[in-house]
C-alpha positions as CSV (number, residue, x, y, z in Angstrom):
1,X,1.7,39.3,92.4
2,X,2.7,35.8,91.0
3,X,0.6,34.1,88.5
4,X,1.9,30.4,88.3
5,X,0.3,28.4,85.3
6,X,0.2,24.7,85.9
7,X,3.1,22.7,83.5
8,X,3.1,19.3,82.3
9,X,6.6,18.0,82.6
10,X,7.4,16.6,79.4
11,X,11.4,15.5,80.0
12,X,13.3,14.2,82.7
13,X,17.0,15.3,83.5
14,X,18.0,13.2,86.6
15,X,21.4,13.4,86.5
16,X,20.9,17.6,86.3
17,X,17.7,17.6,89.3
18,X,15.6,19.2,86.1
19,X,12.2,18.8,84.1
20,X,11.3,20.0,81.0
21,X,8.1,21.4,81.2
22,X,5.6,22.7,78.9
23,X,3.3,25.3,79.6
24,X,0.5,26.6,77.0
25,X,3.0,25.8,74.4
26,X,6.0,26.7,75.2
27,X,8.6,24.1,76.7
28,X,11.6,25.1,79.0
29,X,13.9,23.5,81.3
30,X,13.5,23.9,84.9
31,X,15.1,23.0,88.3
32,X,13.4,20.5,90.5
33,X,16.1,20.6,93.5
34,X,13.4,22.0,95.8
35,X,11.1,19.3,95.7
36,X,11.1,16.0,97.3
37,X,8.2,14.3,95.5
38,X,9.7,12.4,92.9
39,X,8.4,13.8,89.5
40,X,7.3,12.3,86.1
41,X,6.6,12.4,82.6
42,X,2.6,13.6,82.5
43,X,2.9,15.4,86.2
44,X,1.5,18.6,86.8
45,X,3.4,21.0,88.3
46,X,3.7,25.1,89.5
47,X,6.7,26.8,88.7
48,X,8.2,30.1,91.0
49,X,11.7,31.6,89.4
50,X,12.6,28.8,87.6
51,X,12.2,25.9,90.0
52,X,9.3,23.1,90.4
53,X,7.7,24.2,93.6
54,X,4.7,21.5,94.3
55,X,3.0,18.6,92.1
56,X,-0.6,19.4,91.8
57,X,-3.5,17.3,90.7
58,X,-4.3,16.7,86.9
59,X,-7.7,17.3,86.8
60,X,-6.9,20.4,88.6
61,X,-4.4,21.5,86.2
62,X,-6.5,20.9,82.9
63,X,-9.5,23.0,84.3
64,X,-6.6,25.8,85.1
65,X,-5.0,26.0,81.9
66,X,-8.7,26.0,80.0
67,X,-9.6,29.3,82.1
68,X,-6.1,31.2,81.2
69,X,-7.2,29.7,77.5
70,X,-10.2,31.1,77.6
71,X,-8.9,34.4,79.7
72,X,-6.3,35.0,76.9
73,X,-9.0,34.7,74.1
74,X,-11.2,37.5,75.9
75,X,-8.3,39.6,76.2
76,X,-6.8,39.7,72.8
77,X,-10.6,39.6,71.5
78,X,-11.0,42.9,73.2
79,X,-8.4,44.4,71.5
């Protein structure tokens, strides 16, 4: 199974067909040569080995990320 936690792209690399993405904290560089949407600064976006596979909707994305928040505070509460 593949969990895929929306990312805000955060950087731009044309010249390299990459983003910089940052996902619950934690930024990292990642390929966008299999999407044909152009991409952003403040686009949300799921991530599959590495590479940008579809821009998803904002709103979308922020109520994501609060449920892993909130799913990662129950877990490590429980421990």
């Amino acid at each position: 199974m593949c969990l895929s936690i929306p990312s805000e792209v955060v950087e731009l690399h044309e010249d390299e067909q990459s983003v910089t993405v940052e996902t619950l904290g934690v930024r990292r560089k990642v390929s966008a040569h299999l999407i044909q949407d152009p991409l952003e600064i403040g686009d949300y976006v799921l991530i599959h080995i590495g590479f940008v596979m579809s821009k998803i909707d904002k709103s979308d994305a922020l109520e994501s990320i609060s449920l892993y928040r909130e799913i990662a505070e129950k877990l490590t509460a429980s421990e």
